[in-house]
C-alpha positions in Angstrom: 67.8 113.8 79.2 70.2 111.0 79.4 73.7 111.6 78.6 76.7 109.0 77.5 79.1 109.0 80.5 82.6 107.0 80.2 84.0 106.2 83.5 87.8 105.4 82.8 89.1 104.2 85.7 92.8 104.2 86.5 94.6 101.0 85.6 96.0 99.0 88.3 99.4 97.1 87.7 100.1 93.5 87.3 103.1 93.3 89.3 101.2 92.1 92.4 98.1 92.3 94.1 96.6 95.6 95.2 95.9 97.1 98.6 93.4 99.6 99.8 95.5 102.2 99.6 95.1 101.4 95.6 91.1 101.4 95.3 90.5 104.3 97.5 92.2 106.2 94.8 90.4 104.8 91.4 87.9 102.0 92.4 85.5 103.2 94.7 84.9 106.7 93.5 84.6 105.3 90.3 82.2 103.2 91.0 79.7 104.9 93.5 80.2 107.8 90.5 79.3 105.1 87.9 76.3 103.5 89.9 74.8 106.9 90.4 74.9 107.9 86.9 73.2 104.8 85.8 70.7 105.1 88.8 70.0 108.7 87.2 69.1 107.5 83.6 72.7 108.3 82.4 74.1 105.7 79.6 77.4 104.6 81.4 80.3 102.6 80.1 82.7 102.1 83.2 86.0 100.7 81.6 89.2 99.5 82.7 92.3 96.2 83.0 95.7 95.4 84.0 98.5 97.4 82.9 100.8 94.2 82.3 103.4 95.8 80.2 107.0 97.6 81.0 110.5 96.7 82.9 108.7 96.7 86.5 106.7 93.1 85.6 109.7 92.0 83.7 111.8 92.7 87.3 109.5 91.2 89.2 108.9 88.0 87.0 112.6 88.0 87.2 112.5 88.0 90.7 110.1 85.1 90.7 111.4 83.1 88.4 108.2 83.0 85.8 108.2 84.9 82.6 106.5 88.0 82.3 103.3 86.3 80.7 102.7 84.2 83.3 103.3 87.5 86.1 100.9 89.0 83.8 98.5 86.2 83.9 98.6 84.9 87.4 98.0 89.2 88.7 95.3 89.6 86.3 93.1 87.2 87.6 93.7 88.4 91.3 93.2 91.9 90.6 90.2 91.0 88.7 88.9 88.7 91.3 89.4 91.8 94.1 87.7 94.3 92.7 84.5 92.0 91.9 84.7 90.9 95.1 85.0 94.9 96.4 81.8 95.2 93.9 83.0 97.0 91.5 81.0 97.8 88.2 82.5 97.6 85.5 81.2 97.5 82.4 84.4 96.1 80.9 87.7 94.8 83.0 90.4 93.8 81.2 94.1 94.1 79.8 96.3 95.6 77.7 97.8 92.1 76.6 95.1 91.2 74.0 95.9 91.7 70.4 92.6 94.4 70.3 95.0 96.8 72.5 97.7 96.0 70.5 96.4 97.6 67.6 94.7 100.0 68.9 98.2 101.6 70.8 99.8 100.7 67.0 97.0 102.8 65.4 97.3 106.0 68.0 100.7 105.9 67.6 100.8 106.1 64.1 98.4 108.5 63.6 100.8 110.9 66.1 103.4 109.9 64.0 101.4 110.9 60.7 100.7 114.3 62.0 104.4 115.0 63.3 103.7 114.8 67.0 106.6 111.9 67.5 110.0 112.0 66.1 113.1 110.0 66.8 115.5 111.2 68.8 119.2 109.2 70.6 119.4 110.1 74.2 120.9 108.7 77.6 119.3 105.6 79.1 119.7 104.1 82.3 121.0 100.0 82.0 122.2 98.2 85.2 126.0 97.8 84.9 125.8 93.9 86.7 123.2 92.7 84.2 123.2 94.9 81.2 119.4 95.4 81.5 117.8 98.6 81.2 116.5 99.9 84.3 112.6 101.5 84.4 112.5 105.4 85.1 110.3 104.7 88.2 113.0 102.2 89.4 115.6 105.1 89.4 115.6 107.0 92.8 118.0 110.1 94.0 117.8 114.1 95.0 115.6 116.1 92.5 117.2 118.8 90.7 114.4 121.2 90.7 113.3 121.1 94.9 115.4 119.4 96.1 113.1 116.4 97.2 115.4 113.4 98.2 113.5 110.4 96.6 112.5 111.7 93.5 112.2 109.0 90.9 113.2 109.0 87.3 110.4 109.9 85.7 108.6 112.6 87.9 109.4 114.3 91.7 106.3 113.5 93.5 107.4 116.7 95.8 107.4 119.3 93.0 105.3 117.5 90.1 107.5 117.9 87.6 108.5 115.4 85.0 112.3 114.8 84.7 114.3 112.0 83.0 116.9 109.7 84.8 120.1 111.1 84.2 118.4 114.4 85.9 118.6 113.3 89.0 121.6 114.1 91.5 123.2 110.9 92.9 120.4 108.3 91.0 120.7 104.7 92.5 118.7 101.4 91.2 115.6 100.9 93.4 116.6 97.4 92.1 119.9 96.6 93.9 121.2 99.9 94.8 123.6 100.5 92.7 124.7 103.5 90.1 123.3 103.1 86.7 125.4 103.3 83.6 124.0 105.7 81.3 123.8 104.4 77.6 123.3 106.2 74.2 120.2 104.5 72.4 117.6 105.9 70.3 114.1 106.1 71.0 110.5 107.8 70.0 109.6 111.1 71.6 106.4 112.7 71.9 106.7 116.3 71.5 104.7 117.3 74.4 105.7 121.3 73.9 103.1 121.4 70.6 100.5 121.1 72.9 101.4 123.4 75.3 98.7 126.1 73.7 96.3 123.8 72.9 96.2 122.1 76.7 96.7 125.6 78.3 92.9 126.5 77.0 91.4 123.4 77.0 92.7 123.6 80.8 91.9 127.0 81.3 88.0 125.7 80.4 88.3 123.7 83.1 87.7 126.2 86.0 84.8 125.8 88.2 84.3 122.0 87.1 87.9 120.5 88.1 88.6 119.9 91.6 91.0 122.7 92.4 94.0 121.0 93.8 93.8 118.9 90.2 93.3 122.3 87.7 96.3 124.1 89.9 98.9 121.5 89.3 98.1 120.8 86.0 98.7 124.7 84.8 101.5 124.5 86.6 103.2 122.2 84.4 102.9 123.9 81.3 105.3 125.9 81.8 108.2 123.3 81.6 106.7 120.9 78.9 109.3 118.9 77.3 109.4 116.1 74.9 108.9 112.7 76.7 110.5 109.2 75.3 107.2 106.9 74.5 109.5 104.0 73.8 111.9 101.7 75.9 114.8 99.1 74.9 113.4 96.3 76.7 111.3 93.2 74.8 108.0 92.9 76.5 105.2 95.4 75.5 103.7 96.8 72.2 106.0 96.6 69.4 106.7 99.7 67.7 104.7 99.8 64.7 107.2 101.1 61.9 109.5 99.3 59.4 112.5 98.7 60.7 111.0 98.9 64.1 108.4 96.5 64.7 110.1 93.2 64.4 113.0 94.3 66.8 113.4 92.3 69.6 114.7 95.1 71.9 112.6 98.2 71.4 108.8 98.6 72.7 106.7 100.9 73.2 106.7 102.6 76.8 103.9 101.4 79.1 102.8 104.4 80.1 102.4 105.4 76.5 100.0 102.5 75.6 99.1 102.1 79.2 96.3 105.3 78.9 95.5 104.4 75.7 94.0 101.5 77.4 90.5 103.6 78.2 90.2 103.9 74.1 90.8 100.0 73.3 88.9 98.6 76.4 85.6 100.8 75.3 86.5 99.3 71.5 86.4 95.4 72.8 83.3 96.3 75.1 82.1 96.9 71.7 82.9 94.2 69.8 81.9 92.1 72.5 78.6 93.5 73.0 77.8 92.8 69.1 78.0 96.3 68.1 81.5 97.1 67.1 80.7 101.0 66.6 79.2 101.2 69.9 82.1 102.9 71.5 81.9 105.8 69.3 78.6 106.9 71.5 81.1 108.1 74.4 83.8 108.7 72.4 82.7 111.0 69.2 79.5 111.7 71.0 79.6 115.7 71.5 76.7 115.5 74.8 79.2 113.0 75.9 81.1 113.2 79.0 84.3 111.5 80.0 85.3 111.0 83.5 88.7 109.5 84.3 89.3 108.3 88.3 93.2 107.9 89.7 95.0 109.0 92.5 97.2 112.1 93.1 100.6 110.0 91.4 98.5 109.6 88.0 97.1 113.4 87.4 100.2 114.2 84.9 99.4 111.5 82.8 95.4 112.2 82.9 95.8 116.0 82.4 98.9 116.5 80.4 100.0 113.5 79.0 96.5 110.9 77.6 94.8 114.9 76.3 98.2 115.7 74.2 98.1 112.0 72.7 94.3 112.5 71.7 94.5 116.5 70.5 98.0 115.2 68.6 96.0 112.2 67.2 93.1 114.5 65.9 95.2 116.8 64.7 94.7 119.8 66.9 98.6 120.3 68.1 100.7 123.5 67.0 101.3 121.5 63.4 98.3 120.7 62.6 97.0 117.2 61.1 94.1 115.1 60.7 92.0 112.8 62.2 93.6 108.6 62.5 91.4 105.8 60.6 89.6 106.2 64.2 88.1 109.2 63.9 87.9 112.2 66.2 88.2 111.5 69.9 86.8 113.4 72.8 89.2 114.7 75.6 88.2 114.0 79.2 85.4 116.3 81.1 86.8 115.7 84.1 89.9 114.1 85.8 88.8 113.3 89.4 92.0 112.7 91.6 92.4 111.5 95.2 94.9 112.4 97.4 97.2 109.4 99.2 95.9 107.0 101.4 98.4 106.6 104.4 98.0 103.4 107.2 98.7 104.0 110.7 100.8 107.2 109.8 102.8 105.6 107.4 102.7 105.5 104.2 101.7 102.0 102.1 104.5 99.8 100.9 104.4 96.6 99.7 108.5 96.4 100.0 108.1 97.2 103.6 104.9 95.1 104.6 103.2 98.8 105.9 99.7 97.3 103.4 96.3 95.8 103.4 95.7 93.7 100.2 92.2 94.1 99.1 92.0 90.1 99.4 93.4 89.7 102.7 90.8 92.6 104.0 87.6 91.0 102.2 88.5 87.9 104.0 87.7 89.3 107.4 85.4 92.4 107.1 82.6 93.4 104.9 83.2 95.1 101.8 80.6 97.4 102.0 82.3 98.4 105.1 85.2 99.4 103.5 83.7 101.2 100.7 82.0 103.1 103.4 85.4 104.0 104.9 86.4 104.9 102.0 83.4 106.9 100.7 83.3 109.2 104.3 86.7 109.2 105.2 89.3 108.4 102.5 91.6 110.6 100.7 89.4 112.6 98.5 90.6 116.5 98.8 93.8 115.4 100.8 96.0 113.1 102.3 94.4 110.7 104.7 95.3 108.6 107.5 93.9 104.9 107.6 93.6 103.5 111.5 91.9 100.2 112.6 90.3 102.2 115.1 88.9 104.6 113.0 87.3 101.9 110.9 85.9 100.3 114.2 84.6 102.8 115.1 83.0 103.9 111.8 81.6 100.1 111.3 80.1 100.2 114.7 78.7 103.9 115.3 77.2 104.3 112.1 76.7 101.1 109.8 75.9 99.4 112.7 74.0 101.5 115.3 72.8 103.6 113.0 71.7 102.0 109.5 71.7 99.1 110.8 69.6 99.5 113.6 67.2 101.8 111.7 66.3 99.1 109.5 66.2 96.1 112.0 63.7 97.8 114.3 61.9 98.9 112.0 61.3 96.0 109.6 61.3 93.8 112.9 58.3 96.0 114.8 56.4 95.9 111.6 57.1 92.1 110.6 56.0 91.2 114.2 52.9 93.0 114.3 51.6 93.2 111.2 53.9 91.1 108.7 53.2 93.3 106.1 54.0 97.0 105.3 51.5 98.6 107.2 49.0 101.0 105.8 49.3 104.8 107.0 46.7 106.7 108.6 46.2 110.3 109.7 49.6 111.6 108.9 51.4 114.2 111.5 53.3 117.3 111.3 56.7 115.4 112.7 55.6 112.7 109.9 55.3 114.7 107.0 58.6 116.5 107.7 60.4 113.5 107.9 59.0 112.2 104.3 59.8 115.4 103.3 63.5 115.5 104.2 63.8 112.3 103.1 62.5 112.9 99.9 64.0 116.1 99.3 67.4 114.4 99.8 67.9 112.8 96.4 68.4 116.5 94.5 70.9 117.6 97.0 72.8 114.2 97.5 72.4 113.6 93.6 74.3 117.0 92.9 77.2 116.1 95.0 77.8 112.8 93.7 77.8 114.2 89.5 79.9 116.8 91.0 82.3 113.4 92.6 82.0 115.4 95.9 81.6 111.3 97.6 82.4 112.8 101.3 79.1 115.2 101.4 76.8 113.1 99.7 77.3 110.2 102.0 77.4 112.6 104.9 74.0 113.9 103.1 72.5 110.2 102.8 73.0 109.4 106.3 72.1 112.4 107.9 68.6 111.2 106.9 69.6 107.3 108.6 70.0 109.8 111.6 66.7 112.2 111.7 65.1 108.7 111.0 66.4 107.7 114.2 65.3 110.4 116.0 61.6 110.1 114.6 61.6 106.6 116.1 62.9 107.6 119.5 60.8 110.4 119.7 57.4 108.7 118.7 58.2 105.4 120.5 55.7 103.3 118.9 56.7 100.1 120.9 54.8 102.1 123.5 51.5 102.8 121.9 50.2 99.1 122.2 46.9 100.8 122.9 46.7 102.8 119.6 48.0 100.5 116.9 46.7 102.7 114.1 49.0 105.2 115.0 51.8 102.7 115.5 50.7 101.7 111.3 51.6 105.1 110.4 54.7 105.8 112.4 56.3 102.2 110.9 55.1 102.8 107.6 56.6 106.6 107.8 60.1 104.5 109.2 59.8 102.2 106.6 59.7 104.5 103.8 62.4 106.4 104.8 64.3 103.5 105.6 63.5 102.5 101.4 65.0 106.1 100.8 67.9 105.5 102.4 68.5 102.5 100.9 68.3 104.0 97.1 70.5 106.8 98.7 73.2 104.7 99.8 72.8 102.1 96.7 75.9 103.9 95.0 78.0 103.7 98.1 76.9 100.3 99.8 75.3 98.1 96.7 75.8 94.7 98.4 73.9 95.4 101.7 71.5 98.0 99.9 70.3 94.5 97.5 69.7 93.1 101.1 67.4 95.8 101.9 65.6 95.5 99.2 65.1 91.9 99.2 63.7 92.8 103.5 61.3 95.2 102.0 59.5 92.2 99.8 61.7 93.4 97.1 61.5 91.3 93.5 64.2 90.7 91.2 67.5 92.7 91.0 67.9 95.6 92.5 71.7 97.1 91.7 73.5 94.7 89.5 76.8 93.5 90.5 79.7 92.6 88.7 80.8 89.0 87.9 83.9 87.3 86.1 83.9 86.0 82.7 86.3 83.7 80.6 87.3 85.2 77.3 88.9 84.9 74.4 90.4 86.4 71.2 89.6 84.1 67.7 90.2 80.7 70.1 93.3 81.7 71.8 94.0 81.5 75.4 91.2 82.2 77.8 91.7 85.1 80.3 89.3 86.5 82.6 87.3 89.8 82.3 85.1 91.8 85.2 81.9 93.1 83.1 77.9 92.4 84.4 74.3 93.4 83.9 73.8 96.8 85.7 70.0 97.5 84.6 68.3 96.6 87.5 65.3 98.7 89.7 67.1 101.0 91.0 66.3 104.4 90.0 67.4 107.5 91.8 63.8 108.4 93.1 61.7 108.2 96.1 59.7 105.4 95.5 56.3 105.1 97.7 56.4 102.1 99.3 53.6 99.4 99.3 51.1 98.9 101.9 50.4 95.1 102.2 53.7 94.4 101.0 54.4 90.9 102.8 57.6 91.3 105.6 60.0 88.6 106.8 62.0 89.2 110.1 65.2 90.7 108.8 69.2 90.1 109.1 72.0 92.0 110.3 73.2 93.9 107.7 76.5 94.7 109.1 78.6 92.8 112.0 79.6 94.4 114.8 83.1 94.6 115.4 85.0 93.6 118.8 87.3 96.5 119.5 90.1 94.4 120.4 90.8 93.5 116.9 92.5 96.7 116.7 95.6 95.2 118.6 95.0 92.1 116.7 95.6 93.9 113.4 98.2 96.4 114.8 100.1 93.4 116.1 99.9 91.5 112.6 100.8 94.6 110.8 104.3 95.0 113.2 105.2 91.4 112.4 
């Protein structure tokens, strides 16, 4: 039966462009999750956009001399041109500086508000004493209270987890310039995160068994320390405040990571609207068979866990006072918050300050993004920290997408191409050829189940364990020797190349740009997997900005599929390029400089 599945993938910030480091965490899982699901019959709505709000951008536009807008504009259009390039699905990309978001934040808010979940309150806040300016939480650094951890920043110790406030922190210094902050009185919005500390300890504690464990654990863990957070910020670039006396004030927003996750709600609400059905959304949002998956890395689990579930059970009324349900109705908590580990480079860990990064851009320009999806899929950071190396990738480009998919599919679309230019007919089938349907076949259950449980390591490792036996078969049964017997060599190619169309639906989710090429060598029609394509938008005639959506309902189903005899072959193409070991030093060498 097909289910609604909303795939809310983490935000990525405007402030510059992203590297790998970035979409091993929340693009590619997301997507080979979200290409699956709709593969499997599943109704998916993968959503997502630029976080363009808080100090950071401001800082940064600062630093460039350009006003925030145009930081915000300029990074927007080179995240969004990245991540299509990287192939990612989405069914909505966008940002959260379109009026729609706006008013959505505006409406969450005040339906927390309504229900007594925020209240104001006048505490310490951290300003720059050379420019007057406040300074972000995250742009605060010094010596956690609680562990000890010497770089804890002002808004959470990334040692121990716990959420702590600037003026916490033992000998704080600017990230900025280095220098002490001043700490300020000023009055600001807090959400009273401790109303929910009985309502998220259950709705956690429901969680066992479906979570990944290393997510569940340090999310219980921070119950027991729940304080009320500030959700608002004396700076003049964000979401004004919507209250009278408040929302016409030049110096007073809304904090970004307040309106930030409320970003999965309005991006599902313009998809919407822009699909022509403006109460579409409420399918995966008010939907009770619904599911709601939400992709980030390690950094982003308080805010998926603890933080975005308060705002919704506060919202709907479901907090230790009580309330009702906003003007929007009921809203679903998340099914699942899948988090990746860190993605380190060359044992260090990525820095944009510090030039230790790949941009996603600079990569695409000289390997195949399929490739690194691939990486990413088999040996990124999924259950733990990970270590990117250039020679690692090498060798994973060149010992398995290379000499072994690669070459599976060459020879054996080549032999049959050359001899019979069509997909050859079977004959008398063996027992070595029925296994091998067999385990190719019986592959989509197992490799299905790991990739709805976002177990992306085993179910690659599952797809091309099949690429492998399939390998085996043809060194085993040589047909290029059999020039005598060339019914038998039919059979044998027309076993290969049905296993070879298996593999190719099994590794659609991971590789959907080479997979299309399969496809297409198989005598292929149409589209097979969709893949995403910018757009120019607009809001009522203003300013155009670009969004990442496409059309996703193409042939692929996840099934065996019997393959054609007579099916007319053309001689195929590499699907991947084989990479010269010495670029390792090349890119070591670029990295150092």
């Amino acid at each position: 039966m097909s289910q609604h599945i909303l795939t809310a993938v983490a935000w990525p910030y405007a402030n510059g462009p992203r590297h790998i480091g970035h979409v091993s965490g929340f693009g590619v899982p997301s997507d080979v999750f979200s290409r699956y699901q709709r593969m499997a019959g599943n109704k998916v709505l993968m959503v997502s956009g630029t976080d363009e709000h808080g100090t950071p951008i401001q800082v940064q536009a600062d630093k460039e001399g350009v006003s925030a807008r145009e930081l915000a504009d300029r990074y927007n259009r080179v995240i969004a041109e990245d991540l299509t390039a990287l192939g990612l699905s989405y069914d909505l990309f966008t940002r959260t500086t379109t009026n729609n978001h706006y008013a959505v934040a505006q409406e969450i808010f005040k339906g927390l508000y309504d229900n007594g979940y925020i209240f104001p309150k006048t505490t310490l806040g951290a300003v720059s004493p050379t420019t007057g300016r406040t300074l972000p939480d995250r742009y605060i650094e010094g010596t956690c209270p609680i562990c000890g951890y010497d770089g804890a920043r002002g808004d959470q110790c990334d040692n121990c987890g716990n959420q702590l406030d600037p003026i916490d922190l033992i000998n704080p210094k600017s990230r900025v310039n280095g220098e002490t902050p001043k700490f300020i009185e000023t009055e600001h919005f807090m959400l009273d995160l401790p109303a929910f500390t009985e309502a998220l300890g259950s709705w956690l504690q429901s969680k066992h068994g479906e979570w990944r464990p290393n997510v569940l654990k340090f999310s219980l863990n921070l119950l027991g320390d729940m304080q009320p957070r500030a959700i608002s910020r004396d700076l003049d670039w964000g979401v004004p405040i919507p209250l009278d006396g408040w929302r016409d004030r030049g110096d007073k927003r809304l904090y970004v990571w307040f309106d930030a996750v409320i970003g999965y709600l309005s991006a599902s609400i313009e998809w919407a609207r822009r699909s022509g059905d403006p109460d579409a959304w409420r399918q995966w949002w008010q939907n009770p068979d619904a599911r709601g998956h939400y992709f980030m890395g390690k950094d982003n689990i308080v805010f998926h866990s603890e933080i975005w579930p308060a705002m919704l059970l506060g919202y709907n009324g479901e907090g230790a006072r009580g309330g009702r349900p906003g003007s929007l109705g009921k809203l679903a908590l998340p099914s699942e918050v899948v988090s990746s580990e860190f993605l380190t480079m060359e044992g260090r860990k990525f820095s944009s300050s510090r030039q230790v990064v790949i941009y996603v851009r600079d990569f695409l320009q000289r390997y195949d993004a399929d490739a690194l999806r691939y990486y990413i899929s088999v040996a990124g950071p999924e259950n733990q920290d990970t270590d990117f190396t250039w020679s690692e990738f090498v060798n994973r480009n060149n010992g398995e997408l290379v000499a072994a998919w690669g070459n599976l599919v060459n020879r054996s679309i080549s032999m049959a191409a050359k001899n019979f230019g069509v997909v050859p007919a079977a004959g008398d089938l063996t027992d070595a050829d029925r296994a091998l349907l067999r385990r190719s076949s019986g592959a989509f259950p197992a490799v299905g189940a790991e990739l709805g449980r976002s177990r992306f390591k085993n179910a690659v490792t599952e797809a091309f364990d099949v690429v492998r036996d399939a390998n085996r078969y043809l060194a085993e049964q040589e047909p290029w020797k059999l020039k005598d017997d060339p019914e038998r060599v039919k059979s044998i190619l027309h076993v290969a190349l049905q296993v070879v169309d298996d593999a190719k639906t099994l590794l659609t989710p991971f590789l959907p740009s080479s997979s299309n090429k399969v496809y297409s060598m198989l005598g292929g029609k149409g589209v097979w997997s969709g893949m995403p394509e910018i757009r120019e938008v607009d809001e009522g005639g203003g300013a155009p900005y670009p969004v990442i959506t496409g059309e996703y309902d193409g042939e692929a189903t996840w099934e065996s599929r019997p393959i054609q005899a007579g099916t007319p072959l053309a001689p195929p193409t590499p699907l991947f390029v084989k990479l010269d070991p010495k670029m390792v030093d090349e890119e070591l060498a670029r990295l150092a400089d």
